[in-house]
C-alpha positions in Angstrom: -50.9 56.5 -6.3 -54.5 55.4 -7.8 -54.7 58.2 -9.7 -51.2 57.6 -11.3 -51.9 54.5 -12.2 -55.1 56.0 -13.7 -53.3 58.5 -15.6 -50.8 56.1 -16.7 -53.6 53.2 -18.2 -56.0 56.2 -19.7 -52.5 57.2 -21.4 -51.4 53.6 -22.7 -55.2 52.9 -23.7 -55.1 56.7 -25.9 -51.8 55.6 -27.7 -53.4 52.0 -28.2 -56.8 53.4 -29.9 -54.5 55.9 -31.4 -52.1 53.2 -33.0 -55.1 50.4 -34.2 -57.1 53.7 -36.1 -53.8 54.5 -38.1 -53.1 50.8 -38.7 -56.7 50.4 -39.4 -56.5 52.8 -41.8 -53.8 52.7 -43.6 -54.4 48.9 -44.2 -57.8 49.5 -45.5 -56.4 52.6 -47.7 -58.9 55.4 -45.7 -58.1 58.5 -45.4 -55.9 59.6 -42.8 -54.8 63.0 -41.1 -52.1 64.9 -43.1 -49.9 64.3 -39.9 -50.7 60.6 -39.7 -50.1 59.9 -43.3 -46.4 62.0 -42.4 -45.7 59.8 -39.8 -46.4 56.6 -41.4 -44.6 57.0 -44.2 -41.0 58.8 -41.8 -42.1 55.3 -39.8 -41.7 53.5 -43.4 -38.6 55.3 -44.6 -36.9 53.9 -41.0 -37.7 50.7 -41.2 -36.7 50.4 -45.0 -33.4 51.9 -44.3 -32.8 50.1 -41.3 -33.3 46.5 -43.0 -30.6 47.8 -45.8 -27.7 45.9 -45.7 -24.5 47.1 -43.6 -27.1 49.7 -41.9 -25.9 50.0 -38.1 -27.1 52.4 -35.2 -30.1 52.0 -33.2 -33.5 50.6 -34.5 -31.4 48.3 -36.9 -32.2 44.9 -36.0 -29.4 42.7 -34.8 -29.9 39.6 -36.0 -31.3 40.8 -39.2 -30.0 38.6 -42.1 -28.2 36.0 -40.1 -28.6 32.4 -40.6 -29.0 29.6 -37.9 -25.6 27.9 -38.6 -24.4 31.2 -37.5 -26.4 31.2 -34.5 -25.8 27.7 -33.3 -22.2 27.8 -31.8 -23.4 31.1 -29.8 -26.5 29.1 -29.1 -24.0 26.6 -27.8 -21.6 28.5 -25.6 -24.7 30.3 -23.6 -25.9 26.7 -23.1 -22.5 25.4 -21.9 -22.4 28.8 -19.7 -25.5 28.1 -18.0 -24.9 24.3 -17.6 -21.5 25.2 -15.7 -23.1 27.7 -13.7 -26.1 25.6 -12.3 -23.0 22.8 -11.6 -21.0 25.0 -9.9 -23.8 26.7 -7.5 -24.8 23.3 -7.0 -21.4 21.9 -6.1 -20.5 25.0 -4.1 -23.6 25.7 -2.3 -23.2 23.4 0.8 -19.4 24.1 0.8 -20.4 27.6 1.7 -23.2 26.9 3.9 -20.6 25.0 6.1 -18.0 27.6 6.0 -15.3 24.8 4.4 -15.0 27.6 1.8 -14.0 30.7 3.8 -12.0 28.5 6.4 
């Protein structure tokens, strides 16, 4: 189990070296790896044509482009949900403990 665990933070600690050099890089316009510099600019081309309006399909973010006044009734009905639901556990809860419910 310890050395799994090992494994797994030597692996997350690689890709988070790995990650901060290329960012590192690129930002400070270095010289990077033919397959770096490929793979930055593939992880360019996705994000430029995933914030392109009516893209769709995974990666594309959801809310991209919507404004809060579109957001508020939503923000509103989850709010009302939840509301309800802590009334109703709170006004069912004893009614259950003392078996009026299933009675």
């Amino acid at each position: 189990m310890l050395a799994k665990i090992a494994a797994a933070a030597t692996a997350t600690i690689a890709t988070i070296v790995s990650t901060a050099r290329m960012a590192f890089a690129a930002s400070t316009n270095t010289s990077l790896p033919p397959e770096y510099m490929e793979m930055l600019r593939l992880a360019q081309q996705k994000v430029h044509a995933a914030t392109q309006p009516g893209a769709f399909g995974n990666g594309v973010p959801v809310l991209y482009g919507v404004d809060l006044m579109t957001l508020l009734p939503w923000i509103g009905i989850a709010g009302a949900a939840a509301v309800t639901a802590i009334y109703a556990a709170r006004l069912l809860a004893p009614k259950i403990r003392g078996g009026a419910l299933l009675a």
